[in-house]
C-alpha positions in Angstrom: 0.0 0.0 0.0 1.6 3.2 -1.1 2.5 5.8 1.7 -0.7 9.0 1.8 0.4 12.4 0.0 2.6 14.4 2.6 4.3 11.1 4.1 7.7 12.2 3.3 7.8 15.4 4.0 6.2 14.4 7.4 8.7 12.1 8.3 11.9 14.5 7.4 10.0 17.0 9.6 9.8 14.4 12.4 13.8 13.7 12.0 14.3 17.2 11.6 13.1 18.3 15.1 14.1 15.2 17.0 17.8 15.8 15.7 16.7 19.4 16.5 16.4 18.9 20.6 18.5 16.3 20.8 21.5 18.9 19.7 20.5 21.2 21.4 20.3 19.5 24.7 23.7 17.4 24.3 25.6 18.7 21.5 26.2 17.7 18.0 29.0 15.6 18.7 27.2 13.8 21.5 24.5 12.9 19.4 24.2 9.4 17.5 22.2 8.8 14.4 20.7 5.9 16.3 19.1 8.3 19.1 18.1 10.9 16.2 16.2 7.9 14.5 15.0 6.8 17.9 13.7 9.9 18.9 11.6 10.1 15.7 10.3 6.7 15.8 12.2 5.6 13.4 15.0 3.1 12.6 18.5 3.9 11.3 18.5 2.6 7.9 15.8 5.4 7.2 18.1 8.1 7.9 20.0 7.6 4.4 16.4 8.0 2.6 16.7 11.4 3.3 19.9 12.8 4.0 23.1 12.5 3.4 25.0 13.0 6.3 24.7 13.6 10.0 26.1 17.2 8.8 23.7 17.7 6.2 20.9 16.9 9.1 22.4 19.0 10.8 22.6 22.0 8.2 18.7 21.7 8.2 18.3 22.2 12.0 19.8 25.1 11.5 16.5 26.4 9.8 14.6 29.1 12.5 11.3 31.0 12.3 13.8 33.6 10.0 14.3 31.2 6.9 11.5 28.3 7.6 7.4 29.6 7.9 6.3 26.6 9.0 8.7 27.1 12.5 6.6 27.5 15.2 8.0 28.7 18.6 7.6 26.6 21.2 8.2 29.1 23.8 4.6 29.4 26.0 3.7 33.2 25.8 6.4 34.0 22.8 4.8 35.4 19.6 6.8 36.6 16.8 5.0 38.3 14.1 7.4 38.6 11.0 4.7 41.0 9.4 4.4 43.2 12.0 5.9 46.6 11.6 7.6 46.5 15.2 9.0 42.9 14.5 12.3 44.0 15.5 12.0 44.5 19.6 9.6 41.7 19.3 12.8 39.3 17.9 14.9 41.3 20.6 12.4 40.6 23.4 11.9 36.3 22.0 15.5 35.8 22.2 16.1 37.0 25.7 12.8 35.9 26.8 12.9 33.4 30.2 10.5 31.4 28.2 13.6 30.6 25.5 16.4 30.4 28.5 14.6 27.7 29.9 13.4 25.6 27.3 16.6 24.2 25.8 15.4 21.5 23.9 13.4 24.1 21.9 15.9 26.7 21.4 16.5 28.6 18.5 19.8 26.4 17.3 21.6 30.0 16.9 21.7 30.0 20.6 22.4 26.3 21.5 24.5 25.3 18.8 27.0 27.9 17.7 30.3 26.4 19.4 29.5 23.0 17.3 29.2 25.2 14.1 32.5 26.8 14.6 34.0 23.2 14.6 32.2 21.5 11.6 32.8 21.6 7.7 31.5 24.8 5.6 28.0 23.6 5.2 26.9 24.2 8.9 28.6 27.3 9.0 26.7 28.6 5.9 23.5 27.4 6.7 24.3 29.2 9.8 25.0 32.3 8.4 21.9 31.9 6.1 20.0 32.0 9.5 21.9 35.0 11.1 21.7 37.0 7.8 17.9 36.5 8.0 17.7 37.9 11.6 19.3 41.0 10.6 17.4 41.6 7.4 14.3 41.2 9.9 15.8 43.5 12.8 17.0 45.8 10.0 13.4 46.8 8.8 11.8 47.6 11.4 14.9 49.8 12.6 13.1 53.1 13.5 17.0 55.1 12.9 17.5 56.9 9.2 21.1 56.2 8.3 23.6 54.6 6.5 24.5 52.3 9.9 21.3 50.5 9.8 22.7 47.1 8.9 25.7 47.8 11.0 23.0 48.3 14.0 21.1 45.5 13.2 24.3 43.1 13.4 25.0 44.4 16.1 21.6 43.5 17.5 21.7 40.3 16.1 24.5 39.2 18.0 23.9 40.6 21.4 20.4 39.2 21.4 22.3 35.5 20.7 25.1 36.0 22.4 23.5 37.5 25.8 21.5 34.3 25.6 24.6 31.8 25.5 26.1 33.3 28.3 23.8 33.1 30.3 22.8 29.7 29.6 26.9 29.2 30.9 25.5 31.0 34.7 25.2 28.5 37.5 23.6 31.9 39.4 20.0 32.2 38.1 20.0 35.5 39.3 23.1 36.6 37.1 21.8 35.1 34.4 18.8 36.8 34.0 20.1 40.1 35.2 22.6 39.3 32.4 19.0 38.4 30.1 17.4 41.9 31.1 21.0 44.2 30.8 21.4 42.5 26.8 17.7 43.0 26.1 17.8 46.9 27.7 21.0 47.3 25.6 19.4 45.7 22.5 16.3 48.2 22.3 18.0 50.9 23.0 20.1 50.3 20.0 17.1 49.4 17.9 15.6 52.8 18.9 12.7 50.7 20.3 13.2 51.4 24.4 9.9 53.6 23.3 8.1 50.3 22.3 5.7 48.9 24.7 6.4 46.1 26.6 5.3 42.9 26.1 3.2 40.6 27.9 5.8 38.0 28.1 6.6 37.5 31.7 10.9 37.8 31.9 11.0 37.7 35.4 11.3 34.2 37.5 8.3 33.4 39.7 8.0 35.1 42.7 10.3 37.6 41.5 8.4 40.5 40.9 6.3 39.5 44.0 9.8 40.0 45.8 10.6 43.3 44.3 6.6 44.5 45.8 7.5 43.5 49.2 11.2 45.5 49.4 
């Protein structure tokens, strides 16, 4: 009985996004083909039906809500509207969010996987690029600044909003680390020309937090 319309293109998807947490939870290197397959409900000898290499897998992972529409974040209370005029501090405010800090498995692999990208061949570090040069185009348009340092500006928000993440996902202080969230995602704004921009709902804060901050 032939597979239904959509079957392959289902189970890439499926591969896709186990390969997708299980990276970003232990690592590239860490990883087996045998727990990607697992993880998808699948056995190894499928994996060579539809890619070529644990690299090229890998190059696909790479894929975020920039380059891939049918990304959906998985981040409780995080909405990113592409469309939207004020995309930019909404991007600013996604990556920094607590929601994203805590939820590893679900990261956008910008964040969890950079260090492995470094390391591997020239197709990772492309598709990576692909990725980052998408983010800035995004931040880029919404830029509320006149001037020939708009793409400078936006780069520059790019990488504080990825790398303010990574460091402090390296914190074994919760409280640095999101003082560390809240100083990149202040910075960030500002730059952006969007510390005007009203806040969003998202809650950045850790429970009881705010509660706390009441009480003083």
């Amino acid at each position: 009985m032939p597979y239904p319309a959509g079957h392959r293109a289902e189970v890439k998807k499926n591969i896709i996004e186990s390969a997708r947490k299980l990276f970003n939870r232990h690592g590239f290197e860490s990883v087996s083909l045998n727990q990607i397959m697992a993880g998808a409900g699948l056995t190894h000898g499928v994996f060579y039906s539809y890619f070529r290499s644990k690299s090229d897998l890998y190059a696909e992972v790479l894929g975020c809500f920039f380059t891939d529409p049918e990304w959906k974040s998985c981040w409780e209370g995080v909405q990113v509207d592409l469309s939207s005029t004020d995309v930019g501090p909404q991007v600013v405010r996604a990556y920094l969010s607590r929601q994203h800090f805590e939820n590893v498995e679900d990261s956008c692999p910008m964040v969890a996987l950079p260090t492995d990208v470094a390391r591997s061949g020239v197709t990772a570090r492309r598709a990576f690029e692909t990725v980052f040069k998408a983010m800035v185009s995004v931040l880029e348009r919404s830029l509320t600044q006149e001037s020939r340092h708009r793409h400078t500006t936006a780069q520059a928000v790019a990488a504080l909003s990825i790398g303010g993440m990574v460091v402090a996902r390296t914190m074994a202080d919760r409280n640095l680390a999101d003082e560390l969230r809240a100083a990149c995602m202040a910075v960030a704004l500002n730059l952006g020309g969007w510390e005007g921009n009203r806040k969003s709902k998202m809650d950045n804060s850790r429970p009881g937090q705010r509660a706390g901050r009441r009480r003083k």
